[in-house]
C-alpha positions, 0 to 999 in steps of 0.5 A: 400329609400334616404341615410338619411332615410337609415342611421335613420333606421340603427341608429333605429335598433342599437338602439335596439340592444342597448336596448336589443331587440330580434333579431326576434322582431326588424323587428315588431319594426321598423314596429311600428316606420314606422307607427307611423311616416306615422300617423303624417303626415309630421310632424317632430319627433323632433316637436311632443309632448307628447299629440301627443305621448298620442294620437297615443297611445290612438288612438291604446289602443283599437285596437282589432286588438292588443294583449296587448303584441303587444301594449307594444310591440308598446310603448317601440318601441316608447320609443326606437324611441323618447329616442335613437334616436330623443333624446328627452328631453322631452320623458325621462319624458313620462310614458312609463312604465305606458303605458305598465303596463296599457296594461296587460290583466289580468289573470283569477285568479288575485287576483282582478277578480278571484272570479268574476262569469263567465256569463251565470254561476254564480256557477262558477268564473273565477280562477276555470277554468283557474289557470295561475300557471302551479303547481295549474292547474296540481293539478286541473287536477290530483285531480278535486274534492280536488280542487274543494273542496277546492274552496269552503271551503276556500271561504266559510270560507272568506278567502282572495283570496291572501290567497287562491293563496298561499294556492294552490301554496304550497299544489299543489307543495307539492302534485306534490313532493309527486307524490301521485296517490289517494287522499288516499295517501297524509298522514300527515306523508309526510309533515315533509320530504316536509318542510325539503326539503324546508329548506334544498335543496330549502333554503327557508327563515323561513316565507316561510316555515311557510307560507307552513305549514300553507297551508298543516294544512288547506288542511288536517283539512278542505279538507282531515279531517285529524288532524296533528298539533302536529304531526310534527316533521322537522328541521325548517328553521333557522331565523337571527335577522336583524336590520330594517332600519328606514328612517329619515325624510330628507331621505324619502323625498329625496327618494319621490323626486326622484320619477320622475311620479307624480302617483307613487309619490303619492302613495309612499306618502301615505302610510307613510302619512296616514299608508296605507298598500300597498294594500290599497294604490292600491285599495282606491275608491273614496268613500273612500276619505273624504276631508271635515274631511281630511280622508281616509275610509281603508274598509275590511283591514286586519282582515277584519276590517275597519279603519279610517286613516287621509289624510295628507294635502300636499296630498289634492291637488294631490289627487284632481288632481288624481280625475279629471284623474280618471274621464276623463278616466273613461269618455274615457272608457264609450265612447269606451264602456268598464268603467266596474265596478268592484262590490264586493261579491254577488252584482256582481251576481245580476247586472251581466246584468248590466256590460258590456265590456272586462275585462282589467287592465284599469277596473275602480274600485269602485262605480264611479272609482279607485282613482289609477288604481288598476291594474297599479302596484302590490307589486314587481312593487312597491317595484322597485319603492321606490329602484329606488327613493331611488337611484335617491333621495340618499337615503338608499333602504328600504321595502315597510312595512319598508317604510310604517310602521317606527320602530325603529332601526339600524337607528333611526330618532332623530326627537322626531314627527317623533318618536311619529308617529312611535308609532301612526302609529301602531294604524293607520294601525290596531295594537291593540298593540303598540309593534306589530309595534315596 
């Protein structure tokens, strides 16, 4: 190795170094550089391009040979090689973090494939097996017929798999707190000294608590038989009155603009365009995008109810746009034999021959495809999102529902359009009453 090529890869590692890298991963960093360098056959690095990035990682996406850490691995030691060291104007704006994102394999039990039937078994799925919470899969193993049962009723009872995932996550802790021994032991009387815990050793805020409680009425009325509403008496968690934050117009629009990828900027858009709630936003098909009468079909929103919310016209052209990807990828995926369709309910079970390919989070969703992919991003991805828009864009930092769902406030907009939509809105995403959304 000459004294130039010595010097880059010192610049490489120090550059890691840098970026916060463990000591043990720099070795299999500089691995990937090197043979991402070799590929390019010659070529210089200042002289690549970001198609020419897309492809490399294309070209290794669907690698067997690849764990999906390892291919995120791959990406931010590109990113490191491009933005460190080649200092590439143009790698600031490649989707790094979307590439990485996209490589996650999902968990049995997210939310999108928990309730999916396992082939071979349609009574069973694939959360019933493999819970990825170390509390839930403890509760499965200690008491396997509660757990069982629970799956049952409250999927019987339609409630929503998020629903399901809370409920598990606060009756398994409560139950490992209790160190119970037999399902005979998990008295009601035990469930005032676990919320007082929560609310003073744990400082849980008020919801949280609320939330917790909800769960352990369901498990002891539909999985235990046991009445207990009435029955409690436990200091409760103390709730301060917060003013909300309201953006102005100009505001939302610096904070959008500060969001550099084009696919989050869209998505940050919609919800307050059409009043989508984030979910929505993240799992809208493309059957569900009217663009003769410029609307958005919401299907099975919150109360399991469908709605109809208008598709804003500044959005028309980036949802196209967003359509011919969607295609594209879809047509890559088929080609390299995935592009599985992810099917609702019963339909799953009856076209299970039909489906073929690994589950990953680059399954497109729908009857066609995802107008996003559904797995790119979830709430705690989306929230980073708008607080990193609102910094780049100067803007005040805000909640998504905040964001999505303008109330008046601390802050209120002067402009009397935008306060009329603050009080449309709330019949846009559902609200039967105004005041709800106030």
């Amino acid at each position: 190795m000459d004294d130039a090529a010595s010097r880059f890869w010192d610049k490489y590692i120090l550059k890691t170094t840098s970026y916060n890298v463990l000591e043990s991963a720099r070795r299999w960093y500089v691995r990937h550089a090197e043979v991402f360098i070799k590929a390019q056959s010659g070529r210089r690095l200042t002289t690549l391009t970001a198609d020419d990035i897309e492809r490399y990682l294309k070209e290794n996406d669907r690698s067997e040979k690849l764990a999906d850490w390892q291919f995120r691995q791959m990406v931010d030691a590109l990113r490191i090689l491009f933005i460190g060291v080649v200092s590439s104007a143009r790698a600031d704006k490649f989707d790094w973090s979307g590439w990485q994102a996209d490589a996650r394999e999902l968990p049995a039990d997210h939310a999108t494939i928990a309730r999916r039937a396992i082939k071979g078994d349609h009574s069973k799925t694939l959360s019933d097996s493999a819970p990825s919470d170390k509390a839930v899969n403890q509760f499965r193993l200690r008491f396997p017929e509660l757990y069982s049962r629970f799956i049952a009723v409250i999927r019987g009872l339609q409630y929503s798999i998020r629903t399901e995932k809370t409920y598990f996550f606060w009756v398994a802790r409560f139950v490992l707190h209790g160190r119970f021994g037999t399902a005979d032991e998990i008295q009601p009387d035990r469930i005032a000294p676990y919320l007082e815990h929560l609310a003073v050793n744990r400082n849980v805020a008020p919801n949280t608590q609320s939330v917790a409680l909800n769960a352990f009425i369901f498990f002891y009325r539909h999985i235990l038989r046991l009445e207990v509403e009435g029955k409690l008496n436990y200091k409760r968690a103390t709730k301060p009155r917060r003013l909300p934050v309201v953006l102005s117009v100009d505001e939302i629009n610096r904070l959008l603009r500060g969001i550099d990828n084009a696919l989050y900027r869209l998505m940050a858009s919609l919800p307050y365009g059409s009043g989508l709630r984030l979910m929505e936003c993240i799992r809208l098909r493309i059957c569900d995008l009217d663009f003769d009468y410029k609307q958005i079909i919401v299907r099975d929103g919150k109360g399991k109810k469908d709605r109809v919310v208008p598709m804003p016209e500044s959005l028309v052209a980036s949802l196209k746009e967003q359509l011919e990807k969607v295609r594209s990828l879809h047509d890559e995926d088929l080609e390299a034999g995935y592009g599985e369709v992810h099917l609702p309910n019963e339909t799953r079970v009856e076209l299970m021959d039909a489906l073929s390919g690994p589950v990953k989070s680059t399954v497109i969703d729908g009857p066609f495809g995802s107008v996003f992919n559904l797995h790119r991003i979830d709430m705690p991805d989306f929230a980073a999102i708008l607080a990193d828009g609102a910094v780049r864009g100067e803007a005040p930092t805000t909640g998504c529902v905040k964001y999505g769902h303008p109330r008046p406030g601390a802050r209120v907009a002067p402009d009397p359009i935008h306060l009329l939509l603050t009080r449309l809105v709330g019949g846009e995403i559902g609200h039967d009453e105004v005041l709800v959304t106030l």
